[in-house]
C-alpha positions in Angstrom: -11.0 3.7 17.4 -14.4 4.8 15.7 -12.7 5.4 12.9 -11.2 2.0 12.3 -15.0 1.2 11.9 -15.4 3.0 7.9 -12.7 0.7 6.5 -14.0 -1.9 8.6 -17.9 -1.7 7.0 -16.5 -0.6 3.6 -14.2 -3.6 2.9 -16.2 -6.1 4.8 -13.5 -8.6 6.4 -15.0 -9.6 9.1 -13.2 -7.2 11.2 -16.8 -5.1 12.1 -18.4 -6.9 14.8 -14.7 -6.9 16.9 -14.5 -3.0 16.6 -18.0 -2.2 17.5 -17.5 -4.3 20.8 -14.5 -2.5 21.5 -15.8 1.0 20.7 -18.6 0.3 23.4 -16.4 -1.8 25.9 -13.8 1.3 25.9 -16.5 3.8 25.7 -18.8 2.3 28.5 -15.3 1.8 30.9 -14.2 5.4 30.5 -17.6 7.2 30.8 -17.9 5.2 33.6 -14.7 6.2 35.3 -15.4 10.3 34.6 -18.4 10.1 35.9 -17.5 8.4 39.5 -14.3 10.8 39.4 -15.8 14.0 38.3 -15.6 15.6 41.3 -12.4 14.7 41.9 -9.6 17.3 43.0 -8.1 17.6 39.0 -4.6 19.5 40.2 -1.6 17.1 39.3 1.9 17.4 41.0 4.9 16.4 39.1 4.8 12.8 40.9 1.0 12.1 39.5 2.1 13.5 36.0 4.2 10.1 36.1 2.1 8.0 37.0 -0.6 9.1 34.4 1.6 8.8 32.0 2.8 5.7 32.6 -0.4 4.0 33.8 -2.2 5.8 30.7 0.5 3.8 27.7 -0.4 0.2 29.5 -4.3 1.2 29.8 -4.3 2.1 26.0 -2.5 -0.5 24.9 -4.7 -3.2 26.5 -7.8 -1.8 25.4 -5.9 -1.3 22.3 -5.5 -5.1 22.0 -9.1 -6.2 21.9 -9.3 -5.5 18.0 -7.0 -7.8 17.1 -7.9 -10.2 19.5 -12.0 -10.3 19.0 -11.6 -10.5 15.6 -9.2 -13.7 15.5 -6.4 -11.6 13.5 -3.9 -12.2 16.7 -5.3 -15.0 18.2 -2.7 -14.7 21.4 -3.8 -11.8 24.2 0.1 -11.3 24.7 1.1 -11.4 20.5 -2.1 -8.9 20.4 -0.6 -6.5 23.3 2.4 -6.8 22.1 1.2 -5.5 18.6 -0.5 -2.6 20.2 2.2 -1.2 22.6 4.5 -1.7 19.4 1.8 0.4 17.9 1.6 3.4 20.8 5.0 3.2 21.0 5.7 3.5 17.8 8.3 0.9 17.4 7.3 -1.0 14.6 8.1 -4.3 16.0 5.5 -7.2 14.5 4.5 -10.8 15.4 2.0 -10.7 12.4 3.6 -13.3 9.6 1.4 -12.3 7.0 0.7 -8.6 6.8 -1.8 -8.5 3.4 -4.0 -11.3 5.3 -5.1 -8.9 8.0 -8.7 -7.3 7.5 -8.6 -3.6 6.1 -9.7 -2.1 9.7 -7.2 -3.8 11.7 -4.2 -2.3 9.1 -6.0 1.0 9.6 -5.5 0.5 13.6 -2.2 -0.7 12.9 -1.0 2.4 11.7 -3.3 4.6 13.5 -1.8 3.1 17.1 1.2 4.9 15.5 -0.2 8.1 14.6 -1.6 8.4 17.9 1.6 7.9 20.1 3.8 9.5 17.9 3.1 12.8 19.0 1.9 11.7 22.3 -1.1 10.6 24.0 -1.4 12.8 26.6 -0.1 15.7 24.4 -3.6 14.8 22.6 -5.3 14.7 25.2 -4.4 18.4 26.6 -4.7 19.1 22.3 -8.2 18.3 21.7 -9.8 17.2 25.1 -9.5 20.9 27.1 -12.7 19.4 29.4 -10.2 17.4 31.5 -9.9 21.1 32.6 -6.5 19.9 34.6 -3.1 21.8 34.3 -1.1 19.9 32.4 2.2 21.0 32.1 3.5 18.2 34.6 1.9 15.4 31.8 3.6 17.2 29.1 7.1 17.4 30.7 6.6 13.9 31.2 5.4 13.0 27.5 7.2 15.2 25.4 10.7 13.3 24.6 14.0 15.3 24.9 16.3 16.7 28.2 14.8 19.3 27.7 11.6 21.3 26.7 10.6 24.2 24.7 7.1 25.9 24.7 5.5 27.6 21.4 3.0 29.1 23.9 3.3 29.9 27.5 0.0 27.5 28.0 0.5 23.7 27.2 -2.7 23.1 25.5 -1.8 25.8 23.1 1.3 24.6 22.8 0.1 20.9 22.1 -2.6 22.4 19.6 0.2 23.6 17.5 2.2 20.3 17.8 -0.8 18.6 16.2 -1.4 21.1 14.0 2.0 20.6 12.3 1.7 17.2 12.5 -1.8 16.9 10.5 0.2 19.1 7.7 2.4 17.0 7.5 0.5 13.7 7.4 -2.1 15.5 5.0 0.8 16.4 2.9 2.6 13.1 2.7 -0.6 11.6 2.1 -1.1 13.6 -1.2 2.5 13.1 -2.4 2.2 9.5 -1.9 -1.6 9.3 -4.1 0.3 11.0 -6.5 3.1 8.5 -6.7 0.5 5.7 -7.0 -0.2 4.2 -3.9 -4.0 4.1 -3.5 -5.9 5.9 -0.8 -5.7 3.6 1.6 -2.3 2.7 1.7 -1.3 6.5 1.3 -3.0 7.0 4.8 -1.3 4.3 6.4 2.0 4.9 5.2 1.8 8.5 6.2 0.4 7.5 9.6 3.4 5.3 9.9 5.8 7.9 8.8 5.0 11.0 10.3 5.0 9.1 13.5 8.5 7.1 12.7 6.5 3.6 13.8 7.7 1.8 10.4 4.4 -0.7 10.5 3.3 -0.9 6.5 0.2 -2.5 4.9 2.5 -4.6 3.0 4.8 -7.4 4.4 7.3 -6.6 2.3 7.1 -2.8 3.5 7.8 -0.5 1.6 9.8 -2.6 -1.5 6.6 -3.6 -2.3 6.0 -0.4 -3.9 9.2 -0.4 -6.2 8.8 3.1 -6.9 11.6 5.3 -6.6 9.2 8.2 -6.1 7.7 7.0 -3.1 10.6 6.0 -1.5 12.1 9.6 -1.9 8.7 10.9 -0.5 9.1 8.7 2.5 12.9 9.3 3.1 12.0 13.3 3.3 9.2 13.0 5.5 11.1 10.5 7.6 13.8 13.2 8.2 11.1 15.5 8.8 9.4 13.3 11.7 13.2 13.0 13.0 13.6 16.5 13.3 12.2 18.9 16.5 8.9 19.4 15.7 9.2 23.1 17.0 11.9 23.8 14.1 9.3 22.7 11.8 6.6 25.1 13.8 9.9 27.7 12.9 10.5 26.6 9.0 6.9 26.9 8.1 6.6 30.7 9.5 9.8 31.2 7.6 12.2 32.1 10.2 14.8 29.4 8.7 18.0 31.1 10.3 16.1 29.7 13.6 15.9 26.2 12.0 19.9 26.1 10.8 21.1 27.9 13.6 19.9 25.4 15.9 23.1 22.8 16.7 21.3 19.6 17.0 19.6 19.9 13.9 23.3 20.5 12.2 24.3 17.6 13.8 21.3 15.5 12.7 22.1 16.5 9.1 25.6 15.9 9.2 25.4 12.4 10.7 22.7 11.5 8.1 24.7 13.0 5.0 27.6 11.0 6.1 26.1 7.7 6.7 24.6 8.1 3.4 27.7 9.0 1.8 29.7 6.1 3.3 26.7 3.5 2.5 26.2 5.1 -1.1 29.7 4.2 -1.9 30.0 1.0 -0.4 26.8 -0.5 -2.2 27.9 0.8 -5.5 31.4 -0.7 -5.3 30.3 -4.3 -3.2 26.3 -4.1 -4.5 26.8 -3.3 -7.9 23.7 -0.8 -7.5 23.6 2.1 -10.5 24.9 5.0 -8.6 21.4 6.4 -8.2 20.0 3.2 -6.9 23.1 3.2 -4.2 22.0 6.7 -3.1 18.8 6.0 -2.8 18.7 2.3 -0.9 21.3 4.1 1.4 19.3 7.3 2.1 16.1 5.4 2.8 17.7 2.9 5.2 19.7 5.8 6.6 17.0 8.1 7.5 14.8 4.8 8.6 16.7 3.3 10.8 18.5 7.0 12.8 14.8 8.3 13.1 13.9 5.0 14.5 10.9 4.7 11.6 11.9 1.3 10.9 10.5 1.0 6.7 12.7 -0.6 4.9 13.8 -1.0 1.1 16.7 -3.6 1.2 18.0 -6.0 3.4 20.9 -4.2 5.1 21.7 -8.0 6.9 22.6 -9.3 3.2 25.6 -5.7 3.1 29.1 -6.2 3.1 29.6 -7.0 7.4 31.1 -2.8 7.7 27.9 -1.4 5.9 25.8 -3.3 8.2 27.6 -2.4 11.1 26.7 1.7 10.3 23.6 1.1 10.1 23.7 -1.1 13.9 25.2 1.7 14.9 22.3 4.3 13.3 20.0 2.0 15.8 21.6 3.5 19.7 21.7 7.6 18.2 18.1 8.1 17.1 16.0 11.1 15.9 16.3 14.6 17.5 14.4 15.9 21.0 11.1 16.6 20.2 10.4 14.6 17.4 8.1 11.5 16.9 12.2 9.6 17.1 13.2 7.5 19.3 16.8 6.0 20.7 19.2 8.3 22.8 18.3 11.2 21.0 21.0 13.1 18.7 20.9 16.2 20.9 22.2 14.0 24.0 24.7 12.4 22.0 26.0 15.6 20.9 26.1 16.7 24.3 28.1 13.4 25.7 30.3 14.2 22.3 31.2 18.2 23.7 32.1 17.2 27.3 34.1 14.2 26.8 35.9 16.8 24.3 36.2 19.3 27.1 37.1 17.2 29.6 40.4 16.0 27.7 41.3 19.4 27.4 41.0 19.9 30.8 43.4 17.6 31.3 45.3 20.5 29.6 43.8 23.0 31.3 43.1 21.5 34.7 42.0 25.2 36.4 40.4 26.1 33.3 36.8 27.0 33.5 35.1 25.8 30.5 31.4 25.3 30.2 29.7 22.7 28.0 27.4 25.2 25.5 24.7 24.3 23.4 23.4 27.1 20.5 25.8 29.5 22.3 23.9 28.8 25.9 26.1 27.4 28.7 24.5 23.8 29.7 24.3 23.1 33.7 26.1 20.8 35.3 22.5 19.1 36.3 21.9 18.8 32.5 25.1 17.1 31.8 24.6 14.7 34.4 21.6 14.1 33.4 22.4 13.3 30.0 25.1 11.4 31.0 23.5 8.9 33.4 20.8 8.8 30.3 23.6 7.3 28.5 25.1 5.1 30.8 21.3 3.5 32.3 20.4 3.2 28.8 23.9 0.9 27.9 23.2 -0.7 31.0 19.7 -2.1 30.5 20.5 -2.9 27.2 23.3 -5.3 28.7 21.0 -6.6 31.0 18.3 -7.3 28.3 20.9 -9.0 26.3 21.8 -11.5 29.2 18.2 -12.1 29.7 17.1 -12.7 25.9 20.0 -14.6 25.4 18.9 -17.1 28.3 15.9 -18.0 26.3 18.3 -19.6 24.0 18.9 -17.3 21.2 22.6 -16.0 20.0 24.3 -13.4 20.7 22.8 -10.7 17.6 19.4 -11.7 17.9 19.4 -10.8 21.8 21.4 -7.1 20.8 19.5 -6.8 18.1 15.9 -7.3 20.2 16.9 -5.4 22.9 18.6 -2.1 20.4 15.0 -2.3 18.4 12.5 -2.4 21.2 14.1 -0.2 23.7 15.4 2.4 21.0 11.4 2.5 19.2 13.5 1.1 16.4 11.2 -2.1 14.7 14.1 -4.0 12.9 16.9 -5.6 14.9 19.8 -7.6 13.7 19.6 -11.8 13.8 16.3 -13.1 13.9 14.8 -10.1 14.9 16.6 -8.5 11.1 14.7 -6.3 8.5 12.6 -9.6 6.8 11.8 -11.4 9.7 9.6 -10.4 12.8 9.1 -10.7 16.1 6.4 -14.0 16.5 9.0 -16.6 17.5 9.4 -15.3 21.0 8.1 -16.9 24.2 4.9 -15.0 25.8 7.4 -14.1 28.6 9.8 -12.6 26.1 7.2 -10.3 24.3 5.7 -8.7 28.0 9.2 -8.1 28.5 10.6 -6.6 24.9 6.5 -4.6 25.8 8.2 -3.5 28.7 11.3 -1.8 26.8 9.3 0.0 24.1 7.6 1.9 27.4 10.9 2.2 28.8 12.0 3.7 25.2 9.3 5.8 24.1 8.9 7.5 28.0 12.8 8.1 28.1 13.9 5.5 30.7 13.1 7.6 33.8 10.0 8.6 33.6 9.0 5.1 34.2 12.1 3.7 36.5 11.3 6.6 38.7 8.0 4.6 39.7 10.4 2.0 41.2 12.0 4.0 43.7 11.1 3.3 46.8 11.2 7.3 47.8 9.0 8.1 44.8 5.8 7.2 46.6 6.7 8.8 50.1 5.1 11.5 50.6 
């Protein structure tokens, strides 16, 4: 949060005093609590790992709030919270109505919330903070998103050192690209903040149409795809060892629904739109690639689409980017999974004594994995019904309650209704926000990792 403090000083809105309070409130509560735990026993069982976890998102986020609070920039404690776990979570949902009016450090938070949770806050923690001196691999099988978990290194703090490492390429990269396209240096970081961590929140209320630079938005829409795909096949691509990288059948998948979406949506905006053919592949690419990696930019109202187009990309907002990416939503991997065993079990029908495995990159899956994946599926349809009914009793119609409940608990931003790509999330109750708070945790911790907490067996010893 230092850091918020140089944009802060250097443009001068008023934004200075707010930060500096927080910097000491967070760094006087924190210092205090390692010093009266220090001697503490540090081990952590699988159970504790969830709790951290959990407890750690809500802790951040409400110290995360007193920027924009303090400084009068979200006047409302729950507008502010909401803002930040939006942030951390990476979901990209707003309250704020007009985006250029904000003071040049709070942006810079905005996006850097984002940055932060992308590729984890714990996964930071074990990255740059090794004097916690705990082990950590139960916090980073809670943390890292996916069903299921591949190391780089056999311990977790190296492999969360290389995570970020990739990561700060990446950003570094994007940020360069994006000063050369025109953007100035500020908005270059943000953007690339925003990006690399698919959290979609921009320094310009009309995102990033703002820009109208064709460049930019193909710079965006690659590094999009990238933040979508398992960071670990990036770790792969840049040593060179591509056949790793294409060989891998999530990533295959990922690029095959993408290519297709954008093929569909390229045609039908050039026929209904009247977009110049490049112009069609473009819009459609960069609302494609935003809304399946769950970043949330945008460069058109898709609302304002012939009714079929705009049901794609609805249907874009439930798959989400792959396991172990900064991507939210089901994850491609587990709908490719749900995808081979419904395929299997019909021919099973066939075959009823058959034997035939569910396999993944030529590896059989367990039956425990399957499950898994499958009650995934099915909790995640369910609580999106329930959130539905809910929303829907504070008296808004039927899209705006499926398209607030698919945004916040897929990590997604945009919604459908009065949640859509030009509007935001402000007109909510205080009730409604804690609650659409609670479903971006849900989201970005993979649904179990915090329902587990409210099983009565979870806290028996």
């Amino acid at each position: 949060m230092s850091s918020c403090l140089v944009p802060a000083f250097i443009y001068g809105d008023g934004d200075l005093t707010a930060f500096l309070i927080t910097v000491a409130t967070t760094f006087i509560t924190g210092g205090a609590m390692w010093y009266f735990t220090r001697r503490a026993d540090k081990s952590v069982t699988r159970k504790e790992g969830f709790i951290i976890v959990s407890l750690v998102w809500i802790v951040f986020s409400l110290f995360g709030s007193l920027p924009y609070w303090l400084s009068g920039s979200i006047p409302s404690f729950s507008d502010a919270f909401f803002e930040t776990i939006s942030g951390f979570t990476t979901t990209g949902a707003t309250v704020v109505g007009d985006i250029e009016g904000l003071p040049h450090g709070i942006l810079f938070w905005r996006s850097l919330t984002q940055w932060m949770g992308g590729m984890g806050i714990i996964v930071l923690s074990l990255a740059i903070l090794p004097i916690l001196g705990i082990g950590g691999m139960q916090l980073f099988i809670a943390e890292v998103p996916g069903p299921a978990k591949e190391k780089l290194h056999p311990r977790v703090k190296q492999t969360a050192r290389h995570l970020w490492v990739i990561y700060i390429i990446f950003t570094g990269l994007e940020t360069v690209l994006l000063l050369i396209g025109g953007m100035d240096l500020f908005d270059s970081l943000n953007h690339s903040f925003s990006t690399m961590a698919t959290g979609g929140f921009s320094t310009r209320q009309d995102s990033i149409a703002a820009f109208d630079s064709p460049f930019i938005e193909y710079v965006i829409t690659v590094f999009m795809f990238i933040a979508g795909t398992n960071f670990i096949l990036s770790y792969y691509a840049m040593h060179l060892r591509f056949d790793k990288v294409w060989n891998n059948e999530e990533f295959r998948f990922y690029l095959a629904l993408i290519l297709g979406f954008i093929l569909i949506i390229s045609l039908g905006l050039f026929f209904s739109q009247g977009y110049e053919p490049e112009e069609s592949f473009r819009r459609s690419a960069f609302q494609v690639v935003s809304i399946i990696t769950t970043t949330g930019f945008i460069t058109d109202d898709y609302l304002l689409w012939i009714p079929i187009l705009s049901v794609l990309i609805f249907i874009l907002m439930f798959i989400g980017g792959s396991a172990g990416s900064t991507g939210g939503g089901i994850k491609v991997v587990r709908v490719l999974l749900i995808l081979k065993n419904s395929h299997l079990e019909i021919k099973r029908l066939i075959y009823p004594n058959a034997v035939i495995p569910v396999k993944l990159n030529n590896h059989q899956i367990s039956r425990n994995i399957t499950g898994n994946v499958i009650a995934f599926g099915f909790i995640y349809i369910i609580i999106i019904a329930i959130s539905v009914v809910l929303i829907s009793s504070m008296g808004y119609g039927m899209d705006t309650s499926i398209g607030a409940a698919a945004a916040c608990l897929g990590n997604i931003g945009p919604g459908i209704g009065m949640v859509g790509p030009v509007e935001n999330f402000a007109h909510f109750p205080d009730f409604g926000k804690w609650f659409l708070s609670f479903l971006m945790l849900l989201g970005r911790l993979e649904l179990f990792t915090v329902l587990v907490l409210f099983l009565p067996s979870f806290w028996k010893k």
